[in-house]
C-alpha positions as YAML, in Angstrom:
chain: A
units: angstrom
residues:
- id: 1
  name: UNK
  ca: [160.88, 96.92, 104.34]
- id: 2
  name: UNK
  ca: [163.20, 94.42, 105.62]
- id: 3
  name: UNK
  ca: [165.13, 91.96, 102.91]
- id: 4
  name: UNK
  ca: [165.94, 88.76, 104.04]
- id: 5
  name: UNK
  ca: [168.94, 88.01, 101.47]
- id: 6
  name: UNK
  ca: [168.66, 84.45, 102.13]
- id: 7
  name: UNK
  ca: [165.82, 84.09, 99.84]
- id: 8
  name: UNK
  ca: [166.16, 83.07, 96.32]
- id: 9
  name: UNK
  ca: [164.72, 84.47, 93.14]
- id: 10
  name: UNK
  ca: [162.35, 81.89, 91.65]
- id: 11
  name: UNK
  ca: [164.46, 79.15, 89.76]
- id: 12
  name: UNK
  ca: [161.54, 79.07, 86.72]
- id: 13
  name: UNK
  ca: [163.22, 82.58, 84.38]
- id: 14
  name: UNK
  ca: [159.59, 82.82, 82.73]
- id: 15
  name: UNK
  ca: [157.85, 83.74, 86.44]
- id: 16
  name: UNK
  ca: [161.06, 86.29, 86.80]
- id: 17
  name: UNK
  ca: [160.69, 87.65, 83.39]
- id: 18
  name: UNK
  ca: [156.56, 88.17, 84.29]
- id: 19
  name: UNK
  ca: [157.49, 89.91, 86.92]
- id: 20
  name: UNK
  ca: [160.32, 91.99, 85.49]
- id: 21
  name: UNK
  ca: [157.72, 93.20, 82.88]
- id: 22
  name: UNK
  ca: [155.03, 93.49, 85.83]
- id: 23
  name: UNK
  ca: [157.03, 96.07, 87.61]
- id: 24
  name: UNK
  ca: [158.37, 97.48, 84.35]
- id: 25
  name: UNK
  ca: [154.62, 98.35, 83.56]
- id: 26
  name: UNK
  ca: [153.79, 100.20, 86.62]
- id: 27
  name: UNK
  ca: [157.19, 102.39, 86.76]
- id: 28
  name: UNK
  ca: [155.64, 103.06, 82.99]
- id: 29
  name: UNK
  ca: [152.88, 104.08, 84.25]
- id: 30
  name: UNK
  ca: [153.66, 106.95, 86.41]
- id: 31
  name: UNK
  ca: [153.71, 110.60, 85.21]
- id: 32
  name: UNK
  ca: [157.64, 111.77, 84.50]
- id: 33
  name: UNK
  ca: [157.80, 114.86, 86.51]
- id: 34
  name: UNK
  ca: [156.64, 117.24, 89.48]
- id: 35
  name: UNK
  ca: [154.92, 120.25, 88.86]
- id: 36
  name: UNK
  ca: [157.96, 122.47, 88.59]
- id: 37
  name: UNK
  ca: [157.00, 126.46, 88.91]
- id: 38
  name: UNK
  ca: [158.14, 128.83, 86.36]
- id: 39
  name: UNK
  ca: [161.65, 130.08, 86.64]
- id: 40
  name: UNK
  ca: [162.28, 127.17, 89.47]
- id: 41
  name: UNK
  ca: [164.00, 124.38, 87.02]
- id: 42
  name: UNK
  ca: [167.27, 124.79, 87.76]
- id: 43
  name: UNK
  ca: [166.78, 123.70, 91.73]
- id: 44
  name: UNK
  ca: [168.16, 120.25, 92.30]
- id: 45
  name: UNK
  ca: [165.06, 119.81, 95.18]
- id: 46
  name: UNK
  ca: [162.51, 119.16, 92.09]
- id: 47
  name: UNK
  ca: [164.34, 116.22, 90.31]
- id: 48
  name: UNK
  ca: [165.20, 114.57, 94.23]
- id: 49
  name: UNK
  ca: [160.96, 114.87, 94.67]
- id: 50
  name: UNK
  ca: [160.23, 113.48, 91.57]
- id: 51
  name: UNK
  ca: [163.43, 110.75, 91.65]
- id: 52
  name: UNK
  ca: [161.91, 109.71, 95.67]
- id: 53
  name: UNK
  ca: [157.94, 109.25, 94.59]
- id: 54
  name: UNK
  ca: [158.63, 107.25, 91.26]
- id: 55
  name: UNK
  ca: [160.51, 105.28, 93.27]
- id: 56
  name: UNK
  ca: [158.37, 104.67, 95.89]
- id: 57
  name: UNK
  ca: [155.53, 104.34, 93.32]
- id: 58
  name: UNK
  ca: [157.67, 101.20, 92.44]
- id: 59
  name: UNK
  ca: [158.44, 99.59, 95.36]
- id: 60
  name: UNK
  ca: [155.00, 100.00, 96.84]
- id: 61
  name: UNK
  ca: [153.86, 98.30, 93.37]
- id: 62
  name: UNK
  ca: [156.09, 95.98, 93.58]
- id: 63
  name: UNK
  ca: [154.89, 94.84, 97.39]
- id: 64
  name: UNK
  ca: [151.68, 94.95, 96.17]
- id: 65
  name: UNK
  ca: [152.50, 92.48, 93.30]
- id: 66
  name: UNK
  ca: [154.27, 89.82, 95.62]
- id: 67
  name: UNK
  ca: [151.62, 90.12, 98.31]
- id: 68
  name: UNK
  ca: [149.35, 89.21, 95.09]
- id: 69
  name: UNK
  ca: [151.80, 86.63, 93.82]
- id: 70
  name: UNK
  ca: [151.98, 84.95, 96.98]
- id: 71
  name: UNK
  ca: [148.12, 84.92, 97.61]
- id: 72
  name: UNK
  ca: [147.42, 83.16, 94.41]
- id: 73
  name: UNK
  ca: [150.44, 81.34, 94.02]
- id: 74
  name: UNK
  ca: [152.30, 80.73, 97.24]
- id: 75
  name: UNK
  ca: [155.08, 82.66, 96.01]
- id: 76
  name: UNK
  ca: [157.61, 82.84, 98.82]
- id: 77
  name: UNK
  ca: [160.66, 85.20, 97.40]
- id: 78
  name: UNK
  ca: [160.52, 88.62, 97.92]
- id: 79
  name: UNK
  ca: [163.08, 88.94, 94.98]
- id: 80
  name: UNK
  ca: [160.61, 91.12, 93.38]
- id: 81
  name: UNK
  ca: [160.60, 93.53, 95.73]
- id: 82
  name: UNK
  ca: [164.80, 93.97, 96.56]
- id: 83
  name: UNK
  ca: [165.53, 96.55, 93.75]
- id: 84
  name: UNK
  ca: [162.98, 98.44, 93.59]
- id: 85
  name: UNK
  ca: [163.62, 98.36, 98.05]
- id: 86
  name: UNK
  ca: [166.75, 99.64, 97.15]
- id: 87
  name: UNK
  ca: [165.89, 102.38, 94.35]
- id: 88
  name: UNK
  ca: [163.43, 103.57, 96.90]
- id: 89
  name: UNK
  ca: [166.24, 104.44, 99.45]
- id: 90
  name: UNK
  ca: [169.02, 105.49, 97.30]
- id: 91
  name: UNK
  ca: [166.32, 108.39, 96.22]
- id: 92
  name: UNK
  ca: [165.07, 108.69, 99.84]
- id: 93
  name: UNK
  ca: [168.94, 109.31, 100.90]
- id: 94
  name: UNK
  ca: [169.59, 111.63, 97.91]
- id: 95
  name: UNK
  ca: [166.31, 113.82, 98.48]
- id: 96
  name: UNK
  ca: [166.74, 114.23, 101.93]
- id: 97
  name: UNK
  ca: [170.60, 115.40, 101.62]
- id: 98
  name: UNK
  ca: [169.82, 117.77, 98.40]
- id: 99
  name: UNK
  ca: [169.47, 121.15, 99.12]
- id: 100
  name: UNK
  ca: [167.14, 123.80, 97.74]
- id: 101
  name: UNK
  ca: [168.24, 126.27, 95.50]
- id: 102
  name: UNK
  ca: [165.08, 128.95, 95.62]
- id: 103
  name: UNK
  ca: [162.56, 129.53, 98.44]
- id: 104
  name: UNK
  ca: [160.12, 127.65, 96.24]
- id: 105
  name: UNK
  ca: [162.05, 124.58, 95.88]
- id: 106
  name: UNK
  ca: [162.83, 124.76, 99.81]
- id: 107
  name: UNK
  ca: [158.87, 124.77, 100.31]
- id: 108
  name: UNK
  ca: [158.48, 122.12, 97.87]
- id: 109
  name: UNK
  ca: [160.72, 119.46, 100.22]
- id: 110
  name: UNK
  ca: [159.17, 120.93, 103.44]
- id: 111
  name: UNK
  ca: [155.69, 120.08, 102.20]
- id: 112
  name: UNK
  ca: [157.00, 116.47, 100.53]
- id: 113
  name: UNK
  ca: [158.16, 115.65, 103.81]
- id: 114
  name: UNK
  ca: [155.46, 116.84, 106.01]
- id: 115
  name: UNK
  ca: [153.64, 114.68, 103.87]
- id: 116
  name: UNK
  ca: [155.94, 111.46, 103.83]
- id: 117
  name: UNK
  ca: [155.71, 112.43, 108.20]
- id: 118
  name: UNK
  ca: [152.48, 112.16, 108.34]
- id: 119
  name: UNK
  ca: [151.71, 108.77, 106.08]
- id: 120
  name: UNK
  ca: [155.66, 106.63, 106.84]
- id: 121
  name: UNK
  ca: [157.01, 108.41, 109.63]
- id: 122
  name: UNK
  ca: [159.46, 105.57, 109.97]
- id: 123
  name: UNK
  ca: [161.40, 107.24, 107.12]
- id: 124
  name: UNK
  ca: [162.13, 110.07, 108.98]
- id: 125
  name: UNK
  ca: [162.42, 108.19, 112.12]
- id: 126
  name: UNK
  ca: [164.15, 105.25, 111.53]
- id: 127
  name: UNK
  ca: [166.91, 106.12, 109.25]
- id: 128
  name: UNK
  ca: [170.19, 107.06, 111.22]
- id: 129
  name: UNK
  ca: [171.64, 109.99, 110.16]
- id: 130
  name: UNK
  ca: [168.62, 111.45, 108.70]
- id: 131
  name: UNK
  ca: [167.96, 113.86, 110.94]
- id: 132
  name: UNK
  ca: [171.83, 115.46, 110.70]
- id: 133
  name: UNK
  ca: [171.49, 115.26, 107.20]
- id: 134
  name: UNK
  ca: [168.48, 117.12, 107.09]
- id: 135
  name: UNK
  ca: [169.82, 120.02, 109.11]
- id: 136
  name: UNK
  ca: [172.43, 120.23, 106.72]
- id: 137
  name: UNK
  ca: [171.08, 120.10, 103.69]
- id: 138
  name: UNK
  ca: [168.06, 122.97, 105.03]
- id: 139
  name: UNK
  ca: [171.66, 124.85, 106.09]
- id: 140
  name: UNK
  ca: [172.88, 124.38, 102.40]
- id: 141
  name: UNK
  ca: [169.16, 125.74, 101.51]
- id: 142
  name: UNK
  ca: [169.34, 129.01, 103.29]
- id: 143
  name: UNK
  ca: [172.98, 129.62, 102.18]
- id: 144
  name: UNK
  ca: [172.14, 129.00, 98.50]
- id: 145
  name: UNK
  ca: [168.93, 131.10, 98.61]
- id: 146
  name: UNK
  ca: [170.64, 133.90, 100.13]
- id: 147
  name: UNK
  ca: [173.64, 133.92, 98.33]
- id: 148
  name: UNK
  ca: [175.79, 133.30, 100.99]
- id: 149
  name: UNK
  ca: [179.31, 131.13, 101.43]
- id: 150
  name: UNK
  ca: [179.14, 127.61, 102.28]
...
C-alpha cells in the first residue's frame, strides 16, 4: 500500500482515539504465537513468522476499517492505516533477512513464503533487495544448520 503523506489525521481526537482502540482490538484479537515444534524454540525463523502475520493481520484490519470508515462516513485520511503500513514492512524486512537455525525452522519460512507467493506476490516482487536478501539469509540457513563458518 502506497501512503500519500500529504494527508492529515482527522482534526476531531475522539474519531482518532475510535480508531486507535479499533485497531487496538483486532491486534488483540489475534492468537500470540506460531505453532513452534518441540525442541525448535530457539530458531529466530519462528518469532520473524509470527512478528510478519500479526502484523499483517493489522494492517489488513486496519484497510479494512478505513475502507469501512470512508463508506459510511466519507472519511478521506488514510492515517489509520500508516503504522500499522509500516509495522507490516519492518516485520516483512526482518523475516525475510532472518535466517533459520534448524531444518524445521528453514521449512517453516519456505512454506510462509510460498504461501505469501501465491496470495501478494508483490511482496516478493516488488521489494528491491528482497531477492539478495533472501539468498543470503537461506545461505546463513544452511551454514547454521550444518554447523558451518559464516
Amino acid at each position: 500500500m502506497t501512503v500519500n503523506r500529504s494527508k492529515r489525521c482527522p482534526a476531531d481526537s475522539t474519531r482518532r482515539r475510535a480508531l486507535s482502540i479499533a485497531v487496538g482490538a483486532v491486534a488483540a484479537a489475534i492468537p500470540n504465537a506460531v505453532a513452534v515444534p518441540a525442541g525448535a524454540a530457539a530458531d529466530p525463523i519462528y518469532a520473524a513468522i509470527d512478528r510478519h502475520r500479526r502484523a499483517r493481520a493489522v494492517h489488513l484490519a486496519a484497510i479494512d476499517e478505513f475502507a469501512r470508515l470512508e463508506r459510511a462516513h466519507g472519511v478521506q485520511s488514510d492515517c489509520i492505516t500508516e503504522k500499522p503500513c509500516h509495522d507490516d514492512n519492518e516485520a516483512f524486512g526482518r523475516l525475510v533477512g532472518t535466517a533459520a537455525t534448524t531444518v524445521g525452522g528453514l521449512l517453516a519460512k519456505v512454506d510462509y513464503l510460498r504461501d505469501i507467493a501465491r496470495h501478494e506476490a508483490w511482496m516478493l516482487d516488488e521489494r528491491e533487495g528482497t531477492a539478495l536478501e533472501l539468498i543470503e539469509s537461506f545461505a546463513g540457513s544452511i551454514r547454521a544448520i550444518c554447523g558451518m563458518e559464516q
